[in-house]
C-alpha positions in Angstrom: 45.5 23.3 -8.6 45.5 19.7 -7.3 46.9 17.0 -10.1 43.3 15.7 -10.1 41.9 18.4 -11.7 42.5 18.7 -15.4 43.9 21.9 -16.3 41.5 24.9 -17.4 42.9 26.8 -20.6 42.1 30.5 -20.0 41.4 33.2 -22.0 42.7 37.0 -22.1 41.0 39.1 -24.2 43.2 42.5 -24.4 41.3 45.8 -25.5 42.3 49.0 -26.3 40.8 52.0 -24.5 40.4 55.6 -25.2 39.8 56.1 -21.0 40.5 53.1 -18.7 38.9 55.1 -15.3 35.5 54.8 -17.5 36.0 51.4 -18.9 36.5 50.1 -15.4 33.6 51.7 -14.4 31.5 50.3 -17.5 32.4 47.1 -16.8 32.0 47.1 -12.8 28.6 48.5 -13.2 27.9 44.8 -15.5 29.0 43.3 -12.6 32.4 41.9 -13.2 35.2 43.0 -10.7 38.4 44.4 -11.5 41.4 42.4 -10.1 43.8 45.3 -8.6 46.5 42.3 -8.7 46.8 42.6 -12.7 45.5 46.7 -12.8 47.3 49.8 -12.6 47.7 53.3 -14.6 47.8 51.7 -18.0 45.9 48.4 -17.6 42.8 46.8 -15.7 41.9 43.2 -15.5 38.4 42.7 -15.4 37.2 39.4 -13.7 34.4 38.0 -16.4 34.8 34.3 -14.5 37.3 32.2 -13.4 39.1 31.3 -16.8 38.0 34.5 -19.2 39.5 38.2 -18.4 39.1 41.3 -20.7 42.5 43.0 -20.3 41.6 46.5 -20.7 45.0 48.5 -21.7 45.5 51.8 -22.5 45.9 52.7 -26.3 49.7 54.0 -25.3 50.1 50.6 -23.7 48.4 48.3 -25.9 50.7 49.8 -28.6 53.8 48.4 -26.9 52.7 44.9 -27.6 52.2 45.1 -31.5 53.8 47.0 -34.5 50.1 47.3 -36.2 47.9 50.0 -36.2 45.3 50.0 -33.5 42.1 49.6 -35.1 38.9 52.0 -34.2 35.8 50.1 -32.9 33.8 52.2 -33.0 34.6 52.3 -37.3 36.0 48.9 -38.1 35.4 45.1 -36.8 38.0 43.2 -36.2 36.6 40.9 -33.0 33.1 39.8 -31.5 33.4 38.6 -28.1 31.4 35.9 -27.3 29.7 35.1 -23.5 28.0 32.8 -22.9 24.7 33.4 -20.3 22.4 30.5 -18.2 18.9 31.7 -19.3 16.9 34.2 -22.0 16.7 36.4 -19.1 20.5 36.9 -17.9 20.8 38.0 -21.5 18.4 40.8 -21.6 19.7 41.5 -18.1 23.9 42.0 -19.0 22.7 43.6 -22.1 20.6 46.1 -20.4 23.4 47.2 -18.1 25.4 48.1 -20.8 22.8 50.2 -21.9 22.5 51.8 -19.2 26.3 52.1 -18.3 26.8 54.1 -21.3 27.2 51.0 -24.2 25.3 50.8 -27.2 22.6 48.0 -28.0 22.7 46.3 -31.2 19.2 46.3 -32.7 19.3 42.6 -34.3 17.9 39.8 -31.8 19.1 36.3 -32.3 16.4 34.0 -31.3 15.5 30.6 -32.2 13.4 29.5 -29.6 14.2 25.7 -29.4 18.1 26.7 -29.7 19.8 29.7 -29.4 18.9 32.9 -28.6 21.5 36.2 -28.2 22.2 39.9 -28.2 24.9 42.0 -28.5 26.1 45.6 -27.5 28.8 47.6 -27.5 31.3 49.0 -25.1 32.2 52.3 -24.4 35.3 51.8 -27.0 32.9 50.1 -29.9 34.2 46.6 -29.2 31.6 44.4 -29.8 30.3 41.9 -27.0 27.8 39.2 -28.5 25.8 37.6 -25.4 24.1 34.1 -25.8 21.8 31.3 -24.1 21.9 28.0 -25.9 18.8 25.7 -25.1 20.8 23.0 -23.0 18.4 20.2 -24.6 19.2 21.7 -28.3 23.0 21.2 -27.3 22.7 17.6 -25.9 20.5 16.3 -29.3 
């Protein structure tokens, strides 16, 4: 990074998983790429842009990093990811792949037409991810 570029804070979001061969799967078939650089037998590092990764780790391994029981998604909340998408459409679109990669649709729509509209699903593992267009003239006022 050159010292005219501000720096970009990123974001890792780590996630238990029952079966990291099928989560790596789920998630390549959204589109996102794993980075073999950061993935091995107990962990995969999917790509989701430049500054956001889901750290997918095995339960065994995510274990290591806390003391706390690891919660069940597919019983208990704890998170909602958040992504962001550029249109109505690129919604319906990463949502529908999930689908049809083996996630689960939510069945409550978001949408405010002048502002906002989302949808959400969940992963193979119950985590919940939330995905949302905001109407860029809404945003600027």
């Amino acid at each position: 990074m050159s010292q005219s570029q501000p720096y970009q804070q990123m974001i890792f979001v780590n996630l238990p998983v029952n079966d990291l061969d099928a989560s790596k799967k789920f998630f390549t078939e959204l589109g996102y790429a794993i980075n073999p650089q950061f993935s091995d037998e107990n962990a995969a590092s999917v790509v989701i842009s430049d500054t956001i990764f889901a750290m997918l780790l095995t339960k065994p391994f995510y274990a290591t990093f806390t003391k706390k029981e690891i919660a069940d998604a597919t019983r208990t909340s704890e998170v909602m990811i958040a992504l962001s998408a550029e249109s109505r459409e690129k919604v319906d679109e990463l949502v529908e792949k999930a689908v049809a990669a083996g996630g689960t649709a939510s069945d409550k729509v978001q949408d405010m037409p002048d502002f906002m509209y989302g949808r959400a699903f969940d992963d193979l593992d119950g985590h919940t991810w939330e995905v949302v267009w905001m109407n860029p003239a809404a945003i600027e006022g």
